[in-house]
C-alpha positions in Angstrom: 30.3 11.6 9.1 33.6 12.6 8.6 36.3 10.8 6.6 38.3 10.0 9.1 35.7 8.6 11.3 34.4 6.1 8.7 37.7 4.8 8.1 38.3 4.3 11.9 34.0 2.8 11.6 35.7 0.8 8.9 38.8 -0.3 10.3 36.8 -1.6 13.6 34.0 -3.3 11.7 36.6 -5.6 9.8 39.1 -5.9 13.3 35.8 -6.9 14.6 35.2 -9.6 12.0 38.6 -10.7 11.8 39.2 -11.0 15.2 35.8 -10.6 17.5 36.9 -7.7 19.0 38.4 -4.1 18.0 41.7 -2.5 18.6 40.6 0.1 21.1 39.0 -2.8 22.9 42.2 -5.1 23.4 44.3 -1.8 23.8 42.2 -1.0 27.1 43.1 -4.6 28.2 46.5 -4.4 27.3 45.9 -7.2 25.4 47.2 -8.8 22.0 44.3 -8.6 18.7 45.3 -11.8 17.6 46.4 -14.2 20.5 44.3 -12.4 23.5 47.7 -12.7 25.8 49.1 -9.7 27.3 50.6 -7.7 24.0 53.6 -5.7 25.7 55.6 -8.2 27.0 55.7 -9.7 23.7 56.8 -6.6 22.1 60.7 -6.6 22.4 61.4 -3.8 20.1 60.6 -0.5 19.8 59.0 -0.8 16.2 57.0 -4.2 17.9 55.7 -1.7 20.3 54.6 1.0 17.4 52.7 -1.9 15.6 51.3 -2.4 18.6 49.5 0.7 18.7 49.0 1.1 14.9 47.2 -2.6 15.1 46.5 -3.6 18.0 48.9 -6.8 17.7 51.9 -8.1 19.5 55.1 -8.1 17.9 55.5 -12.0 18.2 51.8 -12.4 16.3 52.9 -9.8 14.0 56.0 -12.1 12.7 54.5 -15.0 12.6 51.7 -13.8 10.3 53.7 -10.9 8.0 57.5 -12.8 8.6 60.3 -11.3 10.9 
């Protein structure tokens, strides 16, 4: 298997534990890792929506965990 893909085998397996589901999973719904609400219209910055697609989190989940 290729580097890559067992970081991204990885990176699913804990999403999956942290949050019962995996980023490309709540990215098809348009959907928020953390809170299961609809992500972008809690994203109200550019860099909110970046995270978004890096984790899988909404901006306003993202704060309140890491801090604004």
């Amino acid at each position: 298997m290729p580097e890559n893909a067992e970081l991204e085998q990885l990176k699913d397996e804990l999403a999956k534990s942290a949050f019962g589901v995996t980023k490309k999973e709540v990215q098809d719904k348009g959907i928020c890792i953390n809170c299961k609400q609809p992500a972008l219209p809690k994203c109200h910055s550019e860099a909110g929506k970046r995270e978004y697609r890096i984790s899988g989190m909404c901006e306003e989940c993202f704060d309140k965990l890491f801090g604004e």
